[in-house]
C-alpha positions in Angstrom: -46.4 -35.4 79.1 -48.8 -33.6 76.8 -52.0 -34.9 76.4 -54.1 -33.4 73.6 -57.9 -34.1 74.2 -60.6 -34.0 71.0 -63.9 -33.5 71.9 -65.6 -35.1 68.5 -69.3 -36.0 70.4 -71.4 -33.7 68.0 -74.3 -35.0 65.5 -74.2 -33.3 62.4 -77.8 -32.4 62.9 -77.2 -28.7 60.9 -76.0 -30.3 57.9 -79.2 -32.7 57.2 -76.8 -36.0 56.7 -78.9 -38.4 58.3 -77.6 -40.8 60.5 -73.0 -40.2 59.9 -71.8 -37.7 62.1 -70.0 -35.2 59.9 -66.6 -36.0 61.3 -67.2 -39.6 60.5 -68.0 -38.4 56.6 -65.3 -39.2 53.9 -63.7 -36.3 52.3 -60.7 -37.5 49.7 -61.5 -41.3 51.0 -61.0 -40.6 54.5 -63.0 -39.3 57.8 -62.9 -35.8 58.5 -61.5 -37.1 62.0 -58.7 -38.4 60.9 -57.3 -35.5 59.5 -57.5 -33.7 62.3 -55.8 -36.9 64.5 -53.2 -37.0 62.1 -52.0 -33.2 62.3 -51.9 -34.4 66.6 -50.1 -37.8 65.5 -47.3 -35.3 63.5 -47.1 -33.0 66.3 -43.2 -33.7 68.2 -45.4 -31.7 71.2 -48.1 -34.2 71.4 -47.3 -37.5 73.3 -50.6 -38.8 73.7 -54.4 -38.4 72.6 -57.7 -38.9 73.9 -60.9 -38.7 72.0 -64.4 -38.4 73.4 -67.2 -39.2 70.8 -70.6 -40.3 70.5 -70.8 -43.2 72.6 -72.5 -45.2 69.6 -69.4 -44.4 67.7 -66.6 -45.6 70.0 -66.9 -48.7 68.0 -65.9 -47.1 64.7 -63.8 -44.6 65.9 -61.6 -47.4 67.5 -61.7 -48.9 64.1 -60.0 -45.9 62.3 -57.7 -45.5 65.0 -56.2 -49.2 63.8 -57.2 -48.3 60.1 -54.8 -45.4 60.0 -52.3 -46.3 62.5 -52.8 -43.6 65.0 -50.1 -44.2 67.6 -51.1 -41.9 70.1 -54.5 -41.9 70.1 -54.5 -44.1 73.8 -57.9 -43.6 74.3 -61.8 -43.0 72.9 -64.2 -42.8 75.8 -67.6 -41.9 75.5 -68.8 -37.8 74.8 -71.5 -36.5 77.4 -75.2 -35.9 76.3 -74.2 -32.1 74.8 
């Protein structure tokens, strides 16, 4: 089984955004995120995915999961502190 792991835990704090982390901005009506989850979710190699963001996020990024029907994202856990 291959298990492709996205590390999306960062802040955004270069690009001055305030308080969206710039994979949670909307580009073309969706998160920057999802496109990346989607080219996994397309991938015949990829059987599974497991995301690690900002803990405060885990929320939302469980909420695009459903949103977009990502099938093998299995899991969002919380990113460490850096």
């Amino acid at each position: 089984m291959n298990v492709a792991m996205i590390f999306a835990g960062g802040t955004g704090q270069r690009m001055h955004m305030g308080t969206v982390p710039k994979q949670f901005l909307r580009l073309y009506g969706k998160p920057i995120i999802v496109y990346t989850l989607e080219i996994f979710e397309k991938n015949p190699d990829v059987d599974a995915v497991v995301v690690a963001c900002l803990k405060s996020w885990t929320g939302e990024m469980n909420r695009l999961v459903k949103e977009f029907d990502l099938e093998k994202v299995v899991s969002v856990v919380p990113g460490g502190s850096t």
